[in-house]
Structure formats: C-alpha cells, structure tokens
C-alpha positions in Angstrom: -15.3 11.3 27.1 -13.4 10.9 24.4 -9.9 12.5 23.5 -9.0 13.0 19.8 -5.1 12.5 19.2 -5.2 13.0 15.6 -7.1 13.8 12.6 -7.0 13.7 9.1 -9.1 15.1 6.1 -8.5 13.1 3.1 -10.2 15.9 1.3 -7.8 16.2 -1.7 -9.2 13.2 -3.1 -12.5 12.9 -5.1 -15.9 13.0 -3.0 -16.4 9.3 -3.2 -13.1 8.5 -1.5 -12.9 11.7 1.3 -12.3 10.0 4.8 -11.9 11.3 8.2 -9.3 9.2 9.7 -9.2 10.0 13.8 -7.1 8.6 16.4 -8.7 8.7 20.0 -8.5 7.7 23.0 -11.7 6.4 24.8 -12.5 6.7 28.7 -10.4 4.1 29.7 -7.0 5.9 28.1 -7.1 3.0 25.1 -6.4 4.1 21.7 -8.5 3.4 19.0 -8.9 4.5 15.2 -11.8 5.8 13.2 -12.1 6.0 9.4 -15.8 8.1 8.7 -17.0 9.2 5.6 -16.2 12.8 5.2 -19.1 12.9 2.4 -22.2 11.6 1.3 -20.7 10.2 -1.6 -17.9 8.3 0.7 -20.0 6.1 3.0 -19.8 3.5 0.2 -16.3 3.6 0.3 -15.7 3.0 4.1 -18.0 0.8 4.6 -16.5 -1.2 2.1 -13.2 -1.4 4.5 -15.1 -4.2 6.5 -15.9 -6.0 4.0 -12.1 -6.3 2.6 -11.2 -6.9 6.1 -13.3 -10.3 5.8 -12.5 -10.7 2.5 -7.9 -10.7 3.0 -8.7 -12.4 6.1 -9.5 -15.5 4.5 -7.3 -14.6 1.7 -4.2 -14.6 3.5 -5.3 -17.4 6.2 -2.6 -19.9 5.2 0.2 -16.9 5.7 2.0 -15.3 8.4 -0.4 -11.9 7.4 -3.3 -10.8 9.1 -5.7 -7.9 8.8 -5.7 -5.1 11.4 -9.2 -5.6 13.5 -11.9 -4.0 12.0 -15.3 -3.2 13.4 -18.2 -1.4 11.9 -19.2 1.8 13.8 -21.9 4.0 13.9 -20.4 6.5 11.5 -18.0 4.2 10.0 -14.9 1.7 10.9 -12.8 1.0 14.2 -9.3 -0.4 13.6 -7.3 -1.4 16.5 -4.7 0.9 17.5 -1.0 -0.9 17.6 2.1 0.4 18.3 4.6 -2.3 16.7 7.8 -1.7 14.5 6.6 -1.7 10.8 8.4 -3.7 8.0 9.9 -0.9 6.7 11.7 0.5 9.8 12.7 -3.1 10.1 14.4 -2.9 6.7 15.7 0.8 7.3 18.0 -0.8 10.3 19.4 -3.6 8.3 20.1 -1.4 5.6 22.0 1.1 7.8 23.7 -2.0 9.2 24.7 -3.4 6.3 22.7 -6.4 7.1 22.3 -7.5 3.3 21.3 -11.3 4.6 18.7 -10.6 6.7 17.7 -8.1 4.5 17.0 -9.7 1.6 15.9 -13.0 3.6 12.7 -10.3 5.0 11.7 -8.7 1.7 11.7 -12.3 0.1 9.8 -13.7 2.4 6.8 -11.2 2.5 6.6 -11.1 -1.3 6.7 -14.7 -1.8 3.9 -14.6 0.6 2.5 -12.2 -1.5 2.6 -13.8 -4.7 1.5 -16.9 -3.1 -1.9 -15.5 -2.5 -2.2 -13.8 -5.5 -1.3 -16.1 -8.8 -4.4 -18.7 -8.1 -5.8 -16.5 -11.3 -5.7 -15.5 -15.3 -5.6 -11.7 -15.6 -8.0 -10.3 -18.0 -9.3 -7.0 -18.7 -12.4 -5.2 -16.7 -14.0 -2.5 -17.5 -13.6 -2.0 -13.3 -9.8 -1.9 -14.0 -9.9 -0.2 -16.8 -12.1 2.8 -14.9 -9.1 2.8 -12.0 -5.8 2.0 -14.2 -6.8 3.6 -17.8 -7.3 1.9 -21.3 -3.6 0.2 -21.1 -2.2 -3.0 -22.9 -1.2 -5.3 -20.4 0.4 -8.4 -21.7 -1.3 -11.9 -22.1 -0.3 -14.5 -19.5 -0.5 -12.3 -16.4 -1.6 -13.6 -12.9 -3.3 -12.2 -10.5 -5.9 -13.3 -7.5 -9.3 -12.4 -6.4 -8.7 -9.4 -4.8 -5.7 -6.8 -4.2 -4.6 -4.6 -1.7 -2.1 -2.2 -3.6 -1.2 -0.2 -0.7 0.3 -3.5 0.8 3.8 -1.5 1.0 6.6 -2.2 3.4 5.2 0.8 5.7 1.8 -0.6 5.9 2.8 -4.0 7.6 3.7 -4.5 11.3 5.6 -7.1 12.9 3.8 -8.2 15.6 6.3 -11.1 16.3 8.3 -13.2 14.0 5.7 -15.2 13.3 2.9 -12.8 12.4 2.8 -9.7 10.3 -0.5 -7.5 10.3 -1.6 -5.2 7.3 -2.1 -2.3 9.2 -4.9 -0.6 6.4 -6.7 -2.1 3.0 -8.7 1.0 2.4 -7.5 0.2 -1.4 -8.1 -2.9 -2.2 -10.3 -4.3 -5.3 -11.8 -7.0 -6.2 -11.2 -7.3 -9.9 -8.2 -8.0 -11.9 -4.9 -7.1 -10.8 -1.4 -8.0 -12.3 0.4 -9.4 -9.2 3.4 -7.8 -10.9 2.3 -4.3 -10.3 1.5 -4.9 -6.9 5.4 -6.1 -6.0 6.4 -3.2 -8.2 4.3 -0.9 -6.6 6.1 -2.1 -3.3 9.5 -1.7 -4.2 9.1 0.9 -6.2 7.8 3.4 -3.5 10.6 2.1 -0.9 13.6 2.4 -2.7 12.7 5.9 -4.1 11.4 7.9 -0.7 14.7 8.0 0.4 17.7 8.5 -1.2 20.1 6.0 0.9 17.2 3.2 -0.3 18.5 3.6 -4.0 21.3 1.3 -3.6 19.3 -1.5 -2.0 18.4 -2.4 -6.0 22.1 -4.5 -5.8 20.1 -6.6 -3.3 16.8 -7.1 -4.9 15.5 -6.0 -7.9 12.1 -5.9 -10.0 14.2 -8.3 -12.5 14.2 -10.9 -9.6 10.3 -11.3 -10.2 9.7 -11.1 -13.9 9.0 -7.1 -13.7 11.1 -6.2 -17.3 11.7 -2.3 -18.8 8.7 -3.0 -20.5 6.2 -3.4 -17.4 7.8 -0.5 -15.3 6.7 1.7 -18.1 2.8 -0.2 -18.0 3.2 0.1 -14.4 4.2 3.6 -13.8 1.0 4.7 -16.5 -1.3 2.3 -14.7 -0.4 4.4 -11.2 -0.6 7.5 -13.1 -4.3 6.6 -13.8 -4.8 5.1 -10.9 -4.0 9.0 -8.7 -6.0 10.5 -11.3 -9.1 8.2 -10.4 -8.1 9.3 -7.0 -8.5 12.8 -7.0 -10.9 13.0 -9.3 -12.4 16.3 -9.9 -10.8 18.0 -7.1 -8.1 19.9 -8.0 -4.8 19.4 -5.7 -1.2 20.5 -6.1 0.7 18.3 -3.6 0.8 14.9 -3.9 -2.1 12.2 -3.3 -2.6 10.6 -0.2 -2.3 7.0 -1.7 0.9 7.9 -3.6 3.9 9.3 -2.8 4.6 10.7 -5.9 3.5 13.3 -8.7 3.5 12.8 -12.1 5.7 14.8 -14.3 3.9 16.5 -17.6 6.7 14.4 -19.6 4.7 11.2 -17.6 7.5 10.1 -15.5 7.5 10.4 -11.4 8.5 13.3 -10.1 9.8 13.2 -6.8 7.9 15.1 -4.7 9.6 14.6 -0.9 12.9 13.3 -0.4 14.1 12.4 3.4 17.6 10.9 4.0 17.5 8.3 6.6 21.2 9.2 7.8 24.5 8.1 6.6 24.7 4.9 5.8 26.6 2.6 7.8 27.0 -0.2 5.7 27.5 -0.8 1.5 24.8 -2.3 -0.9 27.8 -4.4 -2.4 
C-alpha cells in the first residue's frame, strides 16, 4: 500500500491549472511523485506535462540538461523522486564562501546553455502570449525558441553530477513566443530578491551582462504581472501564487512578499 509523504493543493490558482502534487512512497519504500488534476477543467493541463517532457527533451539534447522522468498515470503524471543538491543551494554555498569564481563560472554556464537553446527563433506577437503576458510592446529584434519553460529558475535544477543538470518540473512551459530575455530575467530576478544576502550578488552578474536594459525590466516585471493574473484567474487569493514568489504592488511594482536570510555572509560581493 501506498504511503503519502506530502501533498499539495494548488487550489489558489484558476480551475484550469489546480494540481494535486503528492509525494509517496510505494510498497517497496521508493519514492515517487504525482501531479493529478485537482479539477475537471485541469486534466488538460497535466496531461500536457508529458508532452513538454518530450518536447525539452529533445530541446535541450545537445546540453548538459535533462528533463525529470515523466510517465503518464492513470490519474495523471509520475516524476521520479531525486534527492540531489539543486543549483541554487549550490550557489547559496559559494556565495557564503565568497567563492565569486566558481560562482559566476556556474550561473554562466547554465544560462549560456539556456540561451543556446532558445535564440534559434524571431519573436513575434501571439494572440497565445498575449492571453498569458497581456497586450504589451515588446521591442522588435527579440529572440526566442520553440518552446519555454519559465520556471527554469536556479531552484528548479538539480545537479546530478558535474556533467548533468536535470530540470526537476516544466509544469509551465509554452510553446509560443517567448523573449529569451525574460526568461534569464525571470531567473535572476527571483534569486537575488528571496533573500536578502543574494542582493549583492548583482556586483557578480547582472541583467546588463545579457542585453536586459531599464527598459525591459519594466516590460518584464508587467509581463509577470500578467502572467500571475492568468494564473489565478478568477479565484480570489491573498498570498502569493504558487508560480511566483512575489505580489504585485497596486503602484505595479513587486512587493516582497517573504524574505529569509540565508545567514551571515561569510564572504564580500566585491
């Protein structure tokens, strides 16, 4: 029989996107995870997580990345259960160490792998991306590739060994349109804000370093806006969304909803 571990109600978001995500063990004391439709309107939505699982696979074949296993079950998705260190603990200790090299060598790395996967494509305007990121002006000349997995944040990749790096979920991926800019902003954006001791880490890379300017933070920050909006949909939640990390300030800038200091910081950003 099985033993449930863990589970999660993602029911502040719209019907179309509620998930039960379950961790269990089955009779032989292995973990597993389960992602089921908590709704009607939300088996679309999960079974859609297998096909994105094929879909980055081949995406991100020539890479050091690969997708967490997926299977289809009877009332939804399996994804193998791993216990690794994830990207962002990784860069958590070098920080605290002071280890700027290594620091710096890691995030550059993973984001050139990034970018090499997704600039193969002209951006252009879809009436899919406007329905998920608003009616916005995004300037002409913008790459992208065929599809995106915006949660692709530091905290969603393991490191399995040096040599390989798994993308632990891709619930939120699309397959239109996306400005490859926004997706490295998104990245460093939400690290070096859920912590305060991550501020200074902007001395070792910053969203200059890859073409983001004032200008696009601004088209960024309204496209996530829109973006937790088409989240939650018409379900009416105070706290914040279970794709973001932040809420959004009536004056339409982020408003920090949780702050955790790592500890004191053993090493400088200089």
């Amino acid at each position: 029989m099985n033993k449930i571990i863990y589970a999660k109600c993602s029911n502040e978001r719209d019907k179309q996107f509620s998930v039960k995500t379950i961790i269990y063990e089955d009779e032989t004391g292995k973990k597993k995870v389960k992602k089921c439709p908590d709704t009607k309107e939300a088996e679309k939505h999960v079974r859609q997580i297998y096909q994105w699982y094929q879909q980055l696979g081949r995406q991100f074949s020539d890479t050091n990345i690969v997708m967490n296993r997926c299977a289809i079950a009877e009332d939804g998705v399996e994804l193998e259960y791993l216990e690794k260190p994830s990207m962002e603990s990784m860069l958590d200790e070098m920080l605290l160490a002071g280890d700027k090299e290594n620091y710096v060598k890691l995030v550059k790395k993973y984001l050139e792998q990034l970018l090499s996967t997704h600039q193969d494509k002209e951006f252009v305007i879809t009436e899919d991306f406007q329905k998920v990121f608003g009616n916005v002006e995004v300037p002409e000349g913008e790459k992208c590739g065929e599809l995106t997995n915006i949660d692709a944040l530091f905290s969603n990749i393991l490191i399995v060994n040096e040599e390989t790096w798994c993308m632990l979920d891709y619930e939120w991926t699309f397959d239109f349109p996306i400005p490859v800019k926004y997706l490295i902003f998104r990245i460093l954006f939400y690290y070096m804000h859920e912590h305060v001791t991550r501020e200074c880490i902007s001395q070792w890379i910053s969203m200059e370093e890859y073409g983001i300017s004032e200008s696009d933070i601004t088209l960024y920050k309204e496209m996530e806006r829109n973006f937790q909006k088409y989240i939650q949909g018409s379900r009416v939640f105070t706290g914040n969304h279970s794709s973001g990390r932040y809420e959004i300030s009536g004056k339409g800038s982020f408003k920090k909803a949780v702050r955790t200091d790592l500890s004191v910081c053993a090493g400088s950003c200089e």
